[in-house]
C-alpha positions as CSV (number, residue, x, y, z in Angstrom):
1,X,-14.9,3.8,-15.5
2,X,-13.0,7.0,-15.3
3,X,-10.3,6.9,-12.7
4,X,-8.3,9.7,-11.7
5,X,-5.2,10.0,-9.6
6,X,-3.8,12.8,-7.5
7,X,-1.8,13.8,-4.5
8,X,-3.1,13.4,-1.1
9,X,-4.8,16.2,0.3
10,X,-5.2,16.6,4.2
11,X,-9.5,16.9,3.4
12,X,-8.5,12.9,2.5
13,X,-7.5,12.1,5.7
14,X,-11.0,10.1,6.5
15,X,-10.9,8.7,3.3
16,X,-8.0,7.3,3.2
17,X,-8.2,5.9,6.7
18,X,-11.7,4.5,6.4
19,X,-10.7,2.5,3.1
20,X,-7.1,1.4,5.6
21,X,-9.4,0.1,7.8
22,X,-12.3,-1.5,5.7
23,X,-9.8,-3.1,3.5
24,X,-7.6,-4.2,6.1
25,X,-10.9,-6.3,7.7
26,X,-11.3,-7.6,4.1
27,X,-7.9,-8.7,3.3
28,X,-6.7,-10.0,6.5
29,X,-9.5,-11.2,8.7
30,X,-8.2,-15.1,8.8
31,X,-4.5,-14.4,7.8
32,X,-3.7,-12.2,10.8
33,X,-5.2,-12.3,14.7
34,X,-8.5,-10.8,14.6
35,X,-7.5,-8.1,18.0
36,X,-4.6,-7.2,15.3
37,X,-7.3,-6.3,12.7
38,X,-9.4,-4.6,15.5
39,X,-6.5,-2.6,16.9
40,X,-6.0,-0.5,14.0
41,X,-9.3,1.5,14.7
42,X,-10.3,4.4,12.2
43,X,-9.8,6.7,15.1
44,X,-6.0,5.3,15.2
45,X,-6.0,5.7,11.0
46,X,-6.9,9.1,10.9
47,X,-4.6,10.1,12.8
48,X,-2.0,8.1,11.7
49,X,-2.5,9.5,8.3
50,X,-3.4,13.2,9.3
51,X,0.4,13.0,10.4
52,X,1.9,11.1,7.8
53,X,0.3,13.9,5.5
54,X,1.2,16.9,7.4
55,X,4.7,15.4,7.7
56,X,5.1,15.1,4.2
57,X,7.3,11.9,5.1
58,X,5.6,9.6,2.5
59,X,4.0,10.4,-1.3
60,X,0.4,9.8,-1.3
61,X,-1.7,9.3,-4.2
62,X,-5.5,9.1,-4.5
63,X,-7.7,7.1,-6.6
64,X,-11.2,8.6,-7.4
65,X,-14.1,7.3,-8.9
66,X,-16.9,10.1,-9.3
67,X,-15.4,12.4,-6.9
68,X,-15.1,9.7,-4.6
69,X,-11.4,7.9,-3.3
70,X,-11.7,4.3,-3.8
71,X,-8.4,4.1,-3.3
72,X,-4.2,5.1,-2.2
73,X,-0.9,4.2,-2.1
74,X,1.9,6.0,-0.5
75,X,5.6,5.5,-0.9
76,X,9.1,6.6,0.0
77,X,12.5,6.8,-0.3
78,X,14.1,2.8,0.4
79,X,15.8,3.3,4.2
80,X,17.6,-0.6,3.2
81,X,17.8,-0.3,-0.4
82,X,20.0,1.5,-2.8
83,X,18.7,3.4,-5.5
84,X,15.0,2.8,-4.7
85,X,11.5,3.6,-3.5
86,X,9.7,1.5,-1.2
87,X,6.0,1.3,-2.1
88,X,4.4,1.5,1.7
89,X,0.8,1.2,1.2
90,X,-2.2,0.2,-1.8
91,X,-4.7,-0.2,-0.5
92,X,-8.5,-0.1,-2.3
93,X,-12.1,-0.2,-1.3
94,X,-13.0,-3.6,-1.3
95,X,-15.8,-2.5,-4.1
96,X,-13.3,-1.8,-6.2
97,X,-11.1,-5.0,-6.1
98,X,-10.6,-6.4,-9.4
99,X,-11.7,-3.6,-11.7
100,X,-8.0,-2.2,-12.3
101,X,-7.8,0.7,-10.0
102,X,-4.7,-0.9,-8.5
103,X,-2.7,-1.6,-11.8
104,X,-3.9,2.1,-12.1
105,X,-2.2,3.0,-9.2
106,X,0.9,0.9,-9.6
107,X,1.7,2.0,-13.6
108,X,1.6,6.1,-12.5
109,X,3.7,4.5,-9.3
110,X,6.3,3.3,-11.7
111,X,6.4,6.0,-14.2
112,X,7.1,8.4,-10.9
113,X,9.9,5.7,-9.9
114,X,11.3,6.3,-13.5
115,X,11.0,9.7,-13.3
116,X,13.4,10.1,-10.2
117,X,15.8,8.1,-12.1
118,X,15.3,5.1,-9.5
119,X,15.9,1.5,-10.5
120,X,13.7,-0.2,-7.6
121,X,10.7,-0.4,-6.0
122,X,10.8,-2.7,-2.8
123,X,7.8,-3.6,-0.8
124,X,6.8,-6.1,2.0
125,X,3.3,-8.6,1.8
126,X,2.1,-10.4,4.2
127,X,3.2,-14.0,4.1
128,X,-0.4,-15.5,3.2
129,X,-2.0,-13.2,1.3
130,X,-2.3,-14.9,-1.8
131,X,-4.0,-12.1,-3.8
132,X,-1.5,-9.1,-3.0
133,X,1.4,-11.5,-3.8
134,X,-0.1,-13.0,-7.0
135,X,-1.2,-9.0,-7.8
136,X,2.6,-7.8,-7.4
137,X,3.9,-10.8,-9.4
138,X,2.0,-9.7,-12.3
139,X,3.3,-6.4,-11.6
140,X,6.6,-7.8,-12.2
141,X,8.2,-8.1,-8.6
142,X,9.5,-11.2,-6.9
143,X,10.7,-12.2,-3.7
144,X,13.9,-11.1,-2.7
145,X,15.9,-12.4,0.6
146,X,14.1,-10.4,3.5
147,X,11.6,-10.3,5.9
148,X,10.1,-8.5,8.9
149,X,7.9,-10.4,11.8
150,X,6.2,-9.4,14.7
151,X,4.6,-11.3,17.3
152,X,1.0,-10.9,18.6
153,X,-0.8,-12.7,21.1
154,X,1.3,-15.9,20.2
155,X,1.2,-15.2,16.8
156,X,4.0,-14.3,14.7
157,X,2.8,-12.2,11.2
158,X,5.4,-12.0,8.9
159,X,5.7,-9.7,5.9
160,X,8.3,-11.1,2.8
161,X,10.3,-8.7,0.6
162,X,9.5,-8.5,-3.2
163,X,11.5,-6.3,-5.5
164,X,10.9,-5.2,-9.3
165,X,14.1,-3.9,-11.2
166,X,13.0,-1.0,-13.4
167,X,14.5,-1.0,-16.5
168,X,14.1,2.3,-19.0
């Protein structure tokens, strides 16, 4: 399998945002309110990413498998932490779970932390989602004290803070 990264490219836009949704349904149908799933339309994904990539706020990277993106993530400058980069987004089509393109995407992640001289990378998971948690555990981060909720419908989601130290 021969991955290859790059930077985001506005002709990804409905790539990106079609694996965002797909692998949103995947991942959180049962662990968030369905309507919560089904209000992130790909409509409402493209253009949240057509403006995420025009506004240059975040560092997008694609993953692609034959020409084709089976993958992102996207990251940014910590707004609450110190010295580090906050990894926004990884997501992956779900046909690609489990056949490394993530580590893939989290290694050139880290070497670009290192690069920038940064000793952190911070993210938030969703409380119950087993396999991103026990994924970013064997990427070396851990729970930190912090969280973010929302409430919908009744339902309060809550996303935990992990951090990894980098060391070089």
């Amino acid at each position: 399998m021969a991955v290859t990264l790059r930077t985001a490219r506005q002709g990804d836009v409905d790539d990106i945002a079609s694996i965002h949704v797909n692998s949103w349904k995947a991942a959180f149908t049962g662990r968030m309110p369905d309507n919560y799933i089904d209000s992130y339309t790909l409509q409402r994904r493209v253009a949240e990413w057509h403006q995420l990539l025009t506004s240059n706020t975040e560092t997008v990277v694609v993953a692609e498998l034959d020409s084709r993106v089976v993958g992102f993530l996207s990251f940014k400058m910590s707004q609450t932490h110190e010295n580090a980069f906050e990894l926004s987004k990884l997501y992956l089509c779900p046909t690609s779970y489990g056949k490394g393109v993530g580590s893939l995407l989290m290694h050139y992640f880290e070497k670009e932390v290192i690069s920038h001289h940064v000793h952190q990378i911070t993210l938030y998971v969703l409380d119950n989602n087993d396999a991103a948690i026990r994924f970013y555990t064997k990427h070396g981060f851990a729970f930190a004290e912090g969280a973010v909720s929302e409430e919908f419908e009744g339902e309060v989601i809550v996303d935990l803070l992990m951090i990894k130290h980098i060391t070089t």
